[in-house]
PDB file with one MODEL, atoms N, CA, C and O in Angstrom:
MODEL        1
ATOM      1  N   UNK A   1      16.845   8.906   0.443  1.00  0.00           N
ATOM      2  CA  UNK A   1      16.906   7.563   0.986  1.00  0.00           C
ATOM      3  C   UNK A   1      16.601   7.647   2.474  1.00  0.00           C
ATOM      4  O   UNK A   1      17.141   8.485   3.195  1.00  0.00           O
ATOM      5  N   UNK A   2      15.559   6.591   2.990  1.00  0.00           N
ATOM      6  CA  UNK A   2      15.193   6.623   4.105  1.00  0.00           C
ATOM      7  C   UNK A   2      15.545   5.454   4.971  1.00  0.00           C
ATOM      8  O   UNK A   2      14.784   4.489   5.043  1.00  0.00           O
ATOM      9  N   UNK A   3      16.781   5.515   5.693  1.00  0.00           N
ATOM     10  CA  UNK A   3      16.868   4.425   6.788  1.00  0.00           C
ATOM     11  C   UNK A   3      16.731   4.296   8.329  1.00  0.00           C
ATOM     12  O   UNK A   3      16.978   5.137   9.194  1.00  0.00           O
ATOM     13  N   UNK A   4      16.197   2.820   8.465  1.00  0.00           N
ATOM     14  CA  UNK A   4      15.656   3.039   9.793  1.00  0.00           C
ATOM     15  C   UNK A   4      15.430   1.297   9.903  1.00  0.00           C
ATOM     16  O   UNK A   4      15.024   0.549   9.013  1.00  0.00           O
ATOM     17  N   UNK A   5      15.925   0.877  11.596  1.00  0.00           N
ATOM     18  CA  UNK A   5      16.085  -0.249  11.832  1.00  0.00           C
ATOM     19  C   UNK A   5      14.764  -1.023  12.165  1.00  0.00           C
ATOM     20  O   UNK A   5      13.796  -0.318  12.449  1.00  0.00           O
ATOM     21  N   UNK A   6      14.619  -2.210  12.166  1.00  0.00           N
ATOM     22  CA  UNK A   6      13.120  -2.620  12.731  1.00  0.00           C
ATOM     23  C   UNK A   6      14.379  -4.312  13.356  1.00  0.00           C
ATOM     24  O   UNK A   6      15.488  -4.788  13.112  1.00  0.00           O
ATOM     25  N   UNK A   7      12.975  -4.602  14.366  1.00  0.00           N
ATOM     26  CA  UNK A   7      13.363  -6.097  14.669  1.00  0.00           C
ATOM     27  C   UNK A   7      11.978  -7.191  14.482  1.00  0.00           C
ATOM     28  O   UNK A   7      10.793  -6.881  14.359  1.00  0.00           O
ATOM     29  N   UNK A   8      12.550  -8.441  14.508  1.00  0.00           N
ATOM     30  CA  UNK A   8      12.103  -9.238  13.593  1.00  0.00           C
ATOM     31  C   UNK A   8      11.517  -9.992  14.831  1.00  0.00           C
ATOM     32  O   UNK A   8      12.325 -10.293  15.710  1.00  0.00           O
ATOM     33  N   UNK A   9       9.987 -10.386  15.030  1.00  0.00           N
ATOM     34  CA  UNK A   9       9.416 -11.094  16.100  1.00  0.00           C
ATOM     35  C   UNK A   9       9.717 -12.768  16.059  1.00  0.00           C
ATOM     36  O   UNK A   9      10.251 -13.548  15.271  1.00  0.00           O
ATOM     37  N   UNK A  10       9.336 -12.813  16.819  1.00  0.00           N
ATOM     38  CA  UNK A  10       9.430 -14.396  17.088  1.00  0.00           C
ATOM     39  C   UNK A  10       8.901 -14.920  15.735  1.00  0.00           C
ATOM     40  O   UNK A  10       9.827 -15.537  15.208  1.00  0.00           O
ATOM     41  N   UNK A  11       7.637 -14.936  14.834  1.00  0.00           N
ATOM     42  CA  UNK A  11       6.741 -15.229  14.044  1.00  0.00           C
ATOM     43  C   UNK A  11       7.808 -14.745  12.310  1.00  0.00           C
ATOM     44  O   UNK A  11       7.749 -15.169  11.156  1.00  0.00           O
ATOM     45  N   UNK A  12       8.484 -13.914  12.859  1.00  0.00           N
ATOM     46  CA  UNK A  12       9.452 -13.632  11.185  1.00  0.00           C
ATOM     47  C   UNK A  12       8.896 -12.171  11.173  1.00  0.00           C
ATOM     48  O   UNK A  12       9.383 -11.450  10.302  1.00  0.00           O
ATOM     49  N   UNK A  13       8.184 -11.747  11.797  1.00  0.00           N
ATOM     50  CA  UNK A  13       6.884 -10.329  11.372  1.00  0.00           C
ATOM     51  C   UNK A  13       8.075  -8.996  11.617  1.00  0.00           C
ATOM     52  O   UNK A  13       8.935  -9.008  12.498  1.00  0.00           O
ATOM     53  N   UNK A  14       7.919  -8.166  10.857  1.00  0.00           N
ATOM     54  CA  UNK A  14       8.546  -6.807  10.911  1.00  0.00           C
ATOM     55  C   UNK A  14       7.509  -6.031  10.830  1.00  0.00           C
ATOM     56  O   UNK A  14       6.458  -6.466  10.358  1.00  0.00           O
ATOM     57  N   UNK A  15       7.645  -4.540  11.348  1.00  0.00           N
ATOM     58  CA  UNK A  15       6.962  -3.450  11.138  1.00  0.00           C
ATOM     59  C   UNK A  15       7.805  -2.506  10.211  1.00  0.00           C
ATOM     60  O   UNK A  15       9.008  -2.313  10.383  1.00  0.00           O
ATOM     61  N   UNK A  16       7.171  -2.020   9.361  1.00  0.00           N
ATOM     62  CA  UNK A  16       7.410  -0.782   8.417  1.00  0.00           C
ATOM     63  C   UNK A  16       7.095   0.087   8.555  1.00  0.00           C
ATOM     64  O   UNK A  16       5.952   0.528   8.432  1.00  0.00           O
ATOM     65  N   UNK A  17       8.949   1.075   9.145  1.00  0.00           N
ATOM     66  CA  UNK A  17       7.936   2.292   9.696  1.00  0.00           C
ATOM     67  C   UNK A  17       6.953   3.265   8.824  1.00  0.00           C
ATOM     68  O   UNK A  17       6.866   3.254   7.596  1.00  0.00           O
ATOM     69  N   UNK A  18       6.168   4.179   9.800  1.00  0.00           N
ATOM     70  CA  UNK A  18       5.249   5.176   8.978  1.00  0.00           C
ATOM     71  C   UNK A  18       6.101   5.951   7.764  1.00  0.00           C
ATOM     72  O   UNK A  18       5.873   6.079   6.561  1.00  0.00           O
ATOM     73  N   UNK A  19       6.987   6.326   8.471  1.00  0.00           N
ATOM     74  CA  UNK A  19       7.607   7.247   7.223  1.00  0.00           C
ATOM     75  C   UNK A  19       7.715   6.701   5.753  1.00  0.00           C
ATOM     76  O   UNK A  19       7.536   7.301   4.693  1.00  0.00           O
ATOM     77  N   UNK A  20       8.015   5.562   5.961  1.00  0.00           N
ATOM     78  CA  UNK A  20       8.600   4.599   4.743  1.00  0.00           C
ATOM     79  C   UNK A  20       7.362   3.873   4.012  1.00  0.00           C
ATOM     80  O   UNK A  20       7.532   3.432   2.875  1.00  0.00           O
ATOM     81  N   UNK A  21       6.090   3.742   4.671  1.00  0.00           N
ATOM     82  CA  UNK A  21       4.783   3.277   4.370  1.00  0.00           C
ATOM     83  C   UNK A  21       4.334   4.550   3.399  1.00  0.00           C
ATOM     84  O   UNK A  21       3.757   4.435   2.318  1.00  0.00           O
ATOM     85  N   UNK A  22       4.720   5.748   4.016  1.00  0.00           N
ATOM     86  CA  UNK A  22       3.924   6.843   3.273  1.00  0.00           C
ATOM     87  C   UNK A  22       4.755   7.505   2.457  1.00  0.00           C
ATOM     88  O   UNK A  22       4.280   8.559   2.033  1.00  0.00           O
ATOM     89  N   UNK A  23       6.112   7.170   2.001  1.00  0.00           N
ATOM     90  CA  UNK A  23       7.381   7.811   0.789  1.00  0.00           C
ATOM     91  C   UNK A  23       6.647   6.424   0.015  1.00  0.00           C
ATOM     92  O   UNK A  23       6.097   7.061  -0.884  1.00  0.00           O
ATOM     93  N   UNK A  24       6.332   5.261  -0.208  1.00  0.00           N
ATOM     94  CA  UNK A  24       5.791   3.993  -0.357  1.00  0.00           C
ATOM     95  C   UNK A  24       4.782   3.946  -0.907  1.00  0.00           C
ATOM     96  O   UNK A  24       4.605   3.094  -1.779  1.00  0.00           O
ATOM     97  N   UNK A  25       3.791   4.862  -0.561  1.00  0.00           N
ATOM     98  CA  UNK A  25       2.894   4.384  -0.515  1.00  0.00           C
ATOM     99  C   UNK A  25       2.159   2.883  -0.096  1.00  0.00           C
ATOM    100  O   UNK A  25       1.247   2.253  -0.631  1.00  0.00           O
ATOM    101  N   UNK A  26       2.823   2.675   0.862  1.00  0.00           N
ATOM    102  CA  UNK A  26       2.424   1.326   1.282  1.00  0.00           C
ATOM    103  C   UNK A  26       1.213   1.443   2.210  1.00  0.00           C
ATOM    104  O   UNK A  26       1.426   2.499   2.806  1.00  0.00           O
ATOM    105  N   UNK A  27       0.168   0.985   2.618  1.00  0.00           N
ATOM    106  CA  UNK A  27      -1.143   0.760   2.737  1.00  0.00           C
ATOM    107  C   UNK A  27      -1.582  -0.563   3.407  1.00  0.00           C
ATOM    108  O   UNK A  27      -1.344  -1.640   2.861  1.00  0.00           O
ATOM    109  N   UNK A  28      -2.500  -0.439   5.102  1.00  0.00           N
ATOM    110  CA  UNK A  28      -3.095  -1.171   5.627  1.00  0.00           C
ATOM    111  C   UNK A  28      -3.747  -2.641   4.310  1.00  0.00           C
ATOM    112  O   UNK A  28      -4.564  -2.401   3.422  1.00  0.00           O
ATOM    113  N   UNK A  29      -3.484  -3.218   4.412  1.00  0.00           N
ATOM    114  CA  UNK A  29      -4.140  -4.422   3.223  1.00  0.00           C
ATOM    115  C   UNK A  29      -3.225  -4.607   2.264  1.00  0.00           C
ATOM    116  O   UNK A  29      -3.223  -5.763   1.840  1.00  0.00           O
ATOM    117  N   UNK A  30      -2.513  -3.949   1.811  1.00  0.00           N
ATOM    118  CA  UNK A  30      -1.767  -3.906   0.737  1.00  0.00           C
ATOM    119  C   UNK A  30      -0.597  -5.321   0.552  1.00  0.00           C
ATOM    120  O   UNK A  30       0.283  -5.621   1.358  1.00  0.00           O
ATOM    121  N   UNK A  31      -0.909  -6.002  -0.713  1.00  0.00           N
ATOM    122  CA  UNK A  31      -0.046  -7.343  -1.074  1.00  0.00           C
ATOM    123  C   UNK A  31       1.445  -6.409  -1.426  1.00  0.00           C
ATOM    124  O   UNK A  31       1.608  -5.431  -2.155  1.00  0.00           O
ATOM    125  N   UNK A  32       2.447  -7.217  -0.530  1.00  0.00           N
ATOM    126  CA  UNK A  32       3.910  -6.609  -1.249  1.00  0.00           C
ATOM    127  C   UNK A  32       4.616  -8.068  -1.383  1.00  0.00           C
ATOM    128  O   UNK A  32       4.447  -8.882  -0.475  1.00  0.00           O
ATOM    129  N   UNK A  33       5.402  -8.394  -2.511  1.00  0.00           N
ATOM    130  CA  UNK A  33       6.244  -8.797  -2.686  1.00  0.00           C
ATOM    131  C   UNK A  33       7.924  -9.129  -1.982  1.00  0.00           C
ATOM    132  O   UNK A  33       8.728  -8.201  -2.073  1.00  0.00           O
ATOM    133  N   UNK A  34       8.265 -10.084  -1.489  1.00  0.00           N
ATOM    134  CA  UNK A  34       9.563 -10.190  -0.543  1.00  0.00           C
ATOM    135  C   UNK A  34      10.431 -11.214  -1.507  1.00  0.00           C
ATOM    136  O   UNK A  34      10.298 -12.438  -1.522  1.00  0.00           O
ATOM    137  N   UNK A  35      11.413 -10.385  -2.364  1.00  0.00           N
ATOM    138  CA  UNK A  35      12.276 -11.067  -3.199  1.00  0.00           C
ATOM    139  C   UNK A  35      13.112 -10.876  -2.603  1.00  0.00           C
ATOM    140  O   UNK A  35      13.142  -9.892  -1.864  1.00  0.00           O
ATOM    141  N   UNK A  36      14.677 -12.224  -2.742  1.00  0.00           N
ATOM    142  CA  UNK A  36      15.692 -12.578  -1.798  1.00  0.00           C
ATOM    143  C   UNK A  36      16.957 -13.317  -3.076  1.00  0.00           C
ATOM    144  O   UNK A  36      17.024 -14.424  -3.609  1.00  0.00           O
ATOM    145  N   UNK A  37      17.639 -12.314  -3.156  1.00  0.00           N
ATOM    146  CA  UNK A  37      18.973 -12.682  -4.204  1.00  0.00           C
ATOM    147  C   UNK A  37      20.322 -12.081  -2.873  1.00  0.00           C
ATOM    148  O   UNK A  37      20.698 -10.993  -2.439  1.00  0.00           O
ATOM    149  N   UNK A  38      20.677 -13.586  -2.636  1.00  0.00           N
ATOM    150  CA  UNK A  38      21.969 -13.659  -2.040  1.00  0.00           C
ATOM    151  C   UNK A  38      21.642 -13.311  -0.472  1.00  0.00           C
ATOM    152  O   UNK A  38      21.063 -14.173   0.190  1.00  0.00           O
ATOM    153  N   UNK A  39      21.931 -12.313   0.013  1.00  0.00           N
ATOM    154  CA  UNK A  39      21.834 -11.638   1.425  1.00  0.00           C
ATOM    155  C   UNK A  39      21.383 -10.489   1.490  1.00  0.00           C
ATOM    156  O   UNK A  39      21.628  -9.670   2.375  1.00  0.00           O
ATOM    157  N   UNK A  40      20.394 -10.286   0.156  1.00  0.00           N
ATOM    158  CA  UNK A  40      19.620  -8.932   0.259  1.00  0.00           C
ATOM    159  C   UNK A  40      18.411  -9.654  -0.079  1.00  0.00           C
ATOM    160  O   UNK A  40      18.223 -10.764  -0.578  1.00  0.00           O
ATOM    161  N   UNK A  41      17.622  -8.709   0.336  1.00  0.00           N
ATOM    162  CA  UNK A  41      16.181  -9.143   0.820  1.00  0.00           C
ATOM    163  C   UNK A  41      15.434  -7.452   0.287  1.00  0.00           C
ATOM    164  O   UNK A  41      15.593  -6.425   0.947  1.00  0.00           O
ATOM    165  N   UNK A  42      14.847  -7.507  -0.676  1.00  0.00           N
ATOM    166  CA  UNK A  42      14.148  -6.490  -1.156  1.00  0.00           C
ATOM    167  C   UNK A  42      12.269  -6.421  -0.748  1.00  0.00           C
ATOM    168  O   UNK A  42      11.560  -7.417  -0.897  1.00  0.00           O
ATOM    169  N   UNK A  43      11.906  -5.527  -0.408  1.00  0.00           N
ATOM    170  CA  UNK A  43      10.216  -5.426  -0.073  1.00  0.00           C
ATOM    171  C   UNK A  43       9.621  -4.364  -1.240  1.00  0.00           C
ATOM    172  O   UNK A  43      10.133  -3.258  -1.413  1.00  0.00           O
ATOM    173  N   UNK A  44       8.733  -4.741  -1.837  1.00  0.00           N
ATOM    174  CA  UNK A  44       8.216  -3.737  -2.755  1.00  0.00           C
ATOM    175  C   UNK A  44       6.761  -3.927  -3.119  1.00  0.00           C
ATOM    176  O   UNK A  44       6.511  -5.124  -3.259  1.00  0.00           O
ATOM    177  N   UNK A  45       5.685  -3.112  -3.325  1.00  0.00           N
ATOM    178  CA  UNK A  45       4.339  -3.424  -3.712  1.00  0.00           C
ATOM    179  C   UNK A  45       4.165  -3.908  -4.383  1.00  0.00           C
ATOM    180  O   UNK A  45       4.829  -3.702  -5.398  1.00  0.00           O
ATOM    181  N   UNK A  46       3.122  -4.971  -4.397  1.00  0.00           N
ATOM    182  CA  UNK A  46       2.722  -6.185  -5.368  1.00  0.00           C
ATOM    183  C   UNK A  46       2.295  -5.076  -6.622  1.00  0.00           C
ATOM    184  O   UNK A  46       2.386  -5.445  -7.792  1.00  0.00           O
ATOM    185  N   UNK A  47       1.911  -3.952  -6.341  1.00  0.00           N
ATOM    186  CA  UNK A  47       1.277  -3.477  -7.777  1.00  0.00           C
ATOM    187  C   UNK A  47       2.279  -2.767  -8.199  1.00  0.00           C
ATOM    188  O   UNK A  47       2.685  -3.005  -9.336  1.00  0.00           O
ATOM    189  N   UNK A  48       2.919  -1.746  -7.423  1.00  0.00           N
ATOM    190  CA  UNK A  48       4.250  -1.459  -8.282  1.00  0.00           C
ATOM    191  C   UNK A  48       5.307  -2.499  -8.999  1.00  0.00           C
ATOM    192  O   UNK A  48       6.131  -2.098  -9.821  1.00  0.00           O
ATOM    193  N   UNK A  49       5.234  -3.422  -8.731  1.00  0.00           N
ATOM    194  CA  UNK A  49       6.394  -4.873  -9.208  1.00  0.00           C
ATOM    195  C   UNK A  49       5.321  -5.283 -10.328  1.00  0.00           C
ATOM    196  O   UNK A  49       5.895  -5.988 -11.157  1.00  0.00           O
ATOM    197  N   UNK A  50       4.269  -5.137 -10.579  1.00  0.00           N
ATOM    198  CA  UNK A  50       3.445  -5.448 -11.850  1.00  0.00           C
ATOM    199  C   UNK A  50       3.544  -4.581 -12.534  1.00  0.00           C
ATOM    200  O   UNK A  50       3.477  -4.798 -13.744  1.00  0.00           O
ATOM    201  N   UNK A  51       3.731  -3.333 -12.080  1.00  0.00           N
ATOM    202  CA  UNK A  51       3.965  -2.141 -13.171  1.00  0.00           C
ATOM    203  C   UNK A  51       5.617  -1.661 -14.076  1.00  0.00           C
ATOM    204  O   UNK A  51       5.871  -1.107 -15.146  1.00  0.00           O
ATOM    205  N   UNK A  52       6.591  -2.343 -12.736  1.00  0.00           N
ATOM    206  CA  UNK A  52       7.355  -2.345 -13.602  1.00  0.00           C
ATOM    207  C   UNK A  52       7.840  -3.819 -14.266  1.00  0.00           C
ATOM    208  O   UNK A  52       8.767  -3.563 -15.034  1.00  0.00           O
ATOM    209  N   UNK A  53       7.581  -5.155 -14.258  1.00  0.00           N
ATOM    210  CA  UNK A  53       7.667  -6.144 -15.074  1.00  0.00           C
ATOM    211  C   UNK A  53       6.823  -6.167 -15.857  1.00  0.00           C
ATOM    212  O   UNK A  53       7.247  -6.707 -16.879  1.00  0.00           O
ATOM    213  N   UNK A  54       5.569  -5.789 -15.968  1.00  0.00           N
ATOM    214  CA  UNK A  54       5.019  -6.014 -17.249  1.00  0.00           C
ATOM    215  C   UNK A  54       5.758  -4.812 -18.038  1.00  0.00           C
ATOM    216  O   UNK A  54       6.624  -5.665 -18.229  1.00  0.00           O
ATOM    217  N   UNK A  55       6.240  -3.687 -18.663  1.00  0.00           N
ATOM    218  CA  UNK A  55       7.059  -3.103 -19.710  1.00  0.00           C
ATOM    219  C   UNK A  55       8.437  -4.301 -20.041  1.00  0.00           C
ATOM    220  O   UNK A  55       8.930  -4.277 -21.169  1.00  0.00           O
ATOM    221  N   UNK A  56       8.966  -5.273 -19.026  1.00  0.00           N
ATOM    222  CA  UNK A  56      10.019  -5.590 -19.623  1.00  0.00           C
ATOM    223  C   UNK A  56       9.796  -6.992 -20.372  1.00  0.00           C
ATOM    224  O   UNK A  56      10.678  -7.515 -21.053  1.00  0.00           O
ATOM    225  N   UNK A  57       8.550  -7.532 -20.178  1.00  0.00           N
ATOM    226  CA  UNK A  57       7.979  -8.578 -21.211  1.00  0.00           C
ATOM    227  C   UNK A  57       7.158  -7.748 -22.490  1.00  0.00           C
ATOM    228  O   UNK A  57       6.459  -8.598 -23.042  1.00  0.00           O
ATOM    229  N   UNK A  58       6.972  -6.357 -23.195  1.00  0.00           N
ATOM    230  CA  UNK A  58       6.557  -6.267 -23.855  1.00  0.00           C
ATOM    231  C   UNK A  58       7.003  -6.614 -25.287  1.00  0.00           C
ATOM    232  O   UNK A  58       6.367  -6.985 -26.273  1.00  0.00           O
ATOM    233  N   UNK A  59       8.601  -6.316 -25.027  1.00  0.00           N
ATOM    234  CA  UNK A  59       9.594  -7.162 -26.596  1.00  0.00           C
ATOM    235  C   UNK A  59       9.065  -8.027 -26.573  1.00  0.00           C
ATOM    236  O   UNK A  59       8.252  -8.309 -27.454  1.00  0.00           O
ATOM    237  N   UNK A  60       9.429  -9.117 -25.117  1.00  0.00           N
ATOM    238  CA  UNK A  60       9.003 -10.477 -25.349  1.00  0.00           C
ATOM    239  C   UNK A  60       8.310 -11.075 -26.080  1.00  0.00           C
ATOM    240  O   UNK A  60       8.558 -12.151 -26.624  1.00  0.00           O
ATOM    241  N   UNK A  61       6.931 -10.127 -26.197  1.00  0.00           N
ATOM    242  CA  UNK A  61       5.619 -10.657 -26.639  1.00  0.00           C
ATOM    243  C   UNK A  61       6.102 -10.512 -28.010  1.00  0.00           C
ATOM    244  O   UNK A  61       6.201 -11.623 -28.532  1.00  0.00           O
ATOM    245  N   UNK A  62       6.422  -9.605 -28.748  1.00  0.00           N
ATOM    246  CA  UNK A  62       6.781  -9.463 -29.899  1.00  0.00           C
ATOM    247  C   UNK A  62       7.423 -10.020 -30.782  1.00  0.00           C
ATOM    248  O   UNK A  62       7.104 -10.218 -31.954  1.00  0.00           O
ATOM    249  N   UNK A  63       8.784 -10.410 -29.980  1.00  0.00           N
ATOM    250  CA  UNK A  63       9.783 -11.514 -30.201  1.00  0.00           C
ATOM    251  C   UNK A  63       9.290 -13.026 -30.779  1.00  0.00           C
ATOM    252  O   UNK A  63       9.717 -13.759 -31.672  1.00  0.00           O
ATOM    253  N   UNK A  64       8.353 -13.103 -29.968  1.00  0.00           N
ATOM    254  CA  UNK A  64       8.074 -14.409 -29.564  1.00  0.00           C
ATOM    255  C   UNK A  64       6.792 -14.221 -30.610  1.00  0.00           C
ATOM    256  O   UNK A  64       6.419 -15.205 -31.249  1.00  0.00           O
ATOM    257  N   UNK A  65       6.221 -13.119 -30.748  1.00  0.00           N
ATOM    258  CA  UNK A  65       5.278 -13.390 -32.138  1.00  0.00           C
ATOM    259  C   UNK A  65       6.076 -13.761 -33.773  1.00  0.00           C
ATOM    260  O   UNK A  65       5.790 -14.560 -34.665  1.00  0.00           O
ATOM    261  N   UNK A  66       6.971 -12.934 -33.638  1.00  0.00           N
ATOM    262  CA  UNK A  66       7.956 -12.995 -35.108  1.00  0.00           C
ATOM    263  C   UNK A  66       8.290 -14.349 -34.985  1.00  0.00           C
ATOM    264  O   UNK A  66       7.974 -14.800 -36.085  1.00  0.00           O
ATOM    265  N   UNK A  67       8.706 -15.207 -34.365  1.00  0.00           N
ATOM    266  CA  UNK A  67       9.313 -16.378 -34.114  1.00  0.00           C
ATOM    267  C   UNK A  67       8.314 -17.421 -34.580  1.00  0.00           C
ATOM    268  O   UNK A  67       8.647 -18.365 -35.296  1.00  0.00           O
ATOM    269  N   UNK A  68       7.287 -17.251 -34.222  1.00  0.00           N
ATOM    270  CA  UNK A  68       6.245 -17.913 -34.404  1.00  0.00           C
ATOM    271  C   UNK A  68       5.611 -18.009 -35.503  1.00  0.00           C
ATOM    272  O   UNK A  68       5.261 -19.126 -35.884  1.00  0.00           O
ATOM    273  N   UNK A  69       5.282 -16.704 -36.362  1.00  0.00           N
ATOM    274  CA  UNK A  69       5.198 -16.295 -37.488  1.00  0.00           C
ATOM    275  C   UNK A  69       5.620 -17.433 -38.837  1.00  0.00           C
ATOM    276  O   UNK A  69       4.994 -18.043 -39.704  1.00  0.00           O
ATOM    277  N   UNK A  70       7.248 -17.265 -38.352  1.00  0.00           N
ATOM    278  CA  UNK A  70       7.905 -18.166 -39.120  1.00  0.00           C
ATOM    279  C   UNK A  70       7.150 -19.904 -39.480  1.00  0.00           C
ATOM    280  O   UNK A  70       6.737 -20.631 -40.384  1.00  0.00           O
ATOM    281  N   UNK A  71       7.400 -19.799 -37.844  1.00  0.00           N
ATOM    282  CA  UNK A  71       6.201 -21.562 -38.203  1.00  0.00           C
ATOM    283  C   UNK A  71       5.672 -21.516 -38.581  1.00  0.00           C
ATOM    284  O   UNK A  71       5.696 -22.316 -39.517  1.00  0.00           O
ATOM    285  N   UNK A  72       4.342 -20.545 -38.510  1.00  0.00           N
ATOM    286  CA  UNK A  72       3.167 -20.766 -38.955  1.00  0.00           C
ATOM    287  C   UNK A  72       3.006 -20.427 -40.534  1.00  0.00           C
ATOM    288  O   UNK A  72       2.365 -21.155 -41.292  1.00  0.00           O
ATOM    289  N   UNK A  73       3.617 -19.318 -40.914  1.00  0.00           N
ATOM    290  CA  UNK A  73       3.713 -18.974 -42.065  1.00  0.00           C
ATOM    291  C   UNK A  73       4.497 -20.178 -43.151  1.00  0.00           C
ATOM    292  O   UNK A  73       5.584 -19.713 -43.495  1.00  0.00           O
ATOM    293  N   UNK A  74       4.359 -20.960 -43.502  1.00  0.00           N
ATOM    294  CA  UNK A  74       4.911 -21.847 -44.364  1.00  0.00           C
ATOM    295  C   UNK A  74       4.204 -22.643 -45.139  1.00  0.00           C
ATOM    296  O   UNK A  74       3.252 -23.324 -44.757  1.00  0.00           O
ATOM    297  N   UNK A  75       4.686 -22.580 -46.366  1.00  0.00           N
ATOM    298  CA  UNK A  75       3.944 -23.243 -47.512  1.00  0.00           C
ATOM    299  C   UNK A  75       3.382 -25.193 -47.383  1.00  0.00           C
ATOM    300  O   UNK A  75       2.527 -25.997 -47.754  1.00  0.00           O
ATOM    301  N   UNK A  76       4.461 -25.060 -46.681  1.00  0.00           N
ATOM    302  CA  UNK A  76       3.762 -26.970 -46.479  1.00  0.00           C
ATOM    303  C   UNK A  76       3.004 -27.252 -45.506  1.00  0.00           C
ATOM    304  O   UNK A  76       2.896 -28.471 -45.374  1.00  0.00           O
ATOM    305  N   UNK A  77       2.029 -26.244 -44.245  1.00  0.00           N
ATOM    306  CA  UNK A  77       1.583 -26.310 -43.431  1.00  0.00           C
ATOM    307  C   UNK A  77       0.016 -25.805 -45.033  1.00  0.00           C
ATOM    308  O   UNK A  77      -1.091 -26.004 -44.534  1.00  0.00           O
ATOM    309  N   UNK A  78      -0.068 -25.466 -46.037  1.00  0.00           N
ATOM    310  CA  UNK A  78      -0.914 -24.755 -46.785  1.00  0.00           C
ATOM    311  C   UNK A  78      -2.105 -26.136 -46.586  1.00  0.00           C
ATOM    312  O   UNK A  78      -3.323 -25.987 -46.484  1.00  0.00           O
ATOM    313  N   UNK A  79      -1.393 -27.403 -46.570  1.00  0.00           N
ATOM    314  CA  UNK A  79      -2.055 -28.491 -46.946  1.00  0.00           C
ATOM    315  C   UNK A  79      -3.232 -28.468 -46.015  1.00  0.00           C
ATOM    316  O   UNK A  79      -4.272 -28.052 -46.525  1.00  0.00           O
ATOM    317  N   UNK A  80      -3.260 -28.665 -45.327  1.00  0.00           N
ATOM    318  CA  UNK A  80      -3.806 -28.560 -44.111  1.00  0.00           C
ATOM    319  C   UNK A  80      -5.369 -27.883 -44.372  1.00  0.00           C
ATOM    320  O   UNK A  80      -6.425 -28.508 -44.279  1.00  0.00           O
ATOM    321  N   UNK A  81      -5.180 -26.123 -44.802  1.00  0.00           N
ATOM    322  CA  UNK A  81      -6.247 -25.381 -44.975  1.00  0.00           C
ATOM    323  C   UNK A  81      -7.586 -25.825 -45.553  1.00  0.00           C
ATOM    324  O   UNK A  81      -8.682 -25.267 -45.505  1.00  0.00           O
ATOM    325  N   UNK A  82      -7.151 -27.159 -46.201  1.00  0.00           N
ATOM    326  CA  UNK A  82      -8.326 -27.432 -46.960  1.00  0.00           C
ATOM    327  C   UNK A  82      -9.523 -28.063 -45.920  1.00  0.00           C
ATOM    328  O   UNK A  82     -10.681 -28.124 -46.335  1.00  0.00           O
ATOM    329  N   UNK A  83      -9.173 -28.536 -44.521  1.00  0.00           N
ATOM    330  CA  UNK A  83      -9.428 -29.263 -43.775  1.00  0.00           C
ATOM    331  C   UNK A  83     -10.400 -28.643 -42.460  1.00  0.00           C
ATOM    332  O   UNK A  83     -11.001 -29.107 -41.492  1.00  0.00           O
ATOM    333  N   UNK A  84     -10.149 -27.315 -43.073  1.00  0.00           N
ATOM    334  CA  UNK A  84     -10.613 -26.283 -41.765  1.00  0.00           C
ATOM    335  C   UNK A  84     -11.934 -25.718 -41.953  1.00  0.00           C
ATOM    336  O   UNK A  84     -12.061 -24.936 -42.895  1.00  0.00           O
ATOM    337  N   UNK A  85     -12.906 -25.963 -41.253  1.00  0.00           N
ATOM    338  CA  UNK A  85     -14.533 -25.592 -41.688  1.00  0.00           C
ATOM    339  C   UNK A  85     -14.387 -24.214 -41.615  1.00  0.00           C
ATOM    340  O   UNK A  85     -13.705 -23.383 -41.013  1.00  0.00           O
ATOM    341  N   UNK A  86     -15.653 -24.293 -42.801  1.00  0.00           N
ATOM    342  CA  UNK A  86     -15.518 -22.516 -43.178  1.00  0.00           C
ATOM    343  C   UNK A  86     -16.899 -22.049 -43.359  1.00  0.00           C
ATOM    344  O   UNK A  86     -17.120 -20.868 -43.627  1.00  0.00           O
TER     345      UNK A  86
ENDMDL
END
């Protein structure tokens, strides 16, 4: 764990020191993310925060297919089929 103080300009702007850019990999250009629950204030790379939320919607997708399934799969929706160009 790497700590180290910064101050906050007139504009809101902080600097991130080198050390913490390069344990980071954080990068000149680089989009990061500034999420804020309560009185913590977290900074993290826009592409690392895509890498780890997309694994925790992958049930989701699944979930949400079985669920669906159900609707679609049903005998009184059959009527319908006759209606669909083929």
């Amino acid at each position: 764990m790497i700590i180290k103080t910064v101050k906050v300009s007139d504009k809101g702007q902080i600097s991130i020191p080198l050390e913490i850019r390069e344990e980071t990999g954080i990068n000149k250009g680089d989009e990061l993310i500034v999420i804020q629950r309560g009185k913590i204030i977290m900074i993290e790379p826009v592409k690392k925060f895509k890498d780890k939320v997309k694994d925790d919607f992958s049930d989701l997708a699944k979930i949400s297919e079985k669920s669906l399934m159900k609707l679609w799969d049903n005998k009184e929706d059959e009527i319908w089929d006759q209606y669909i160009e083929k």
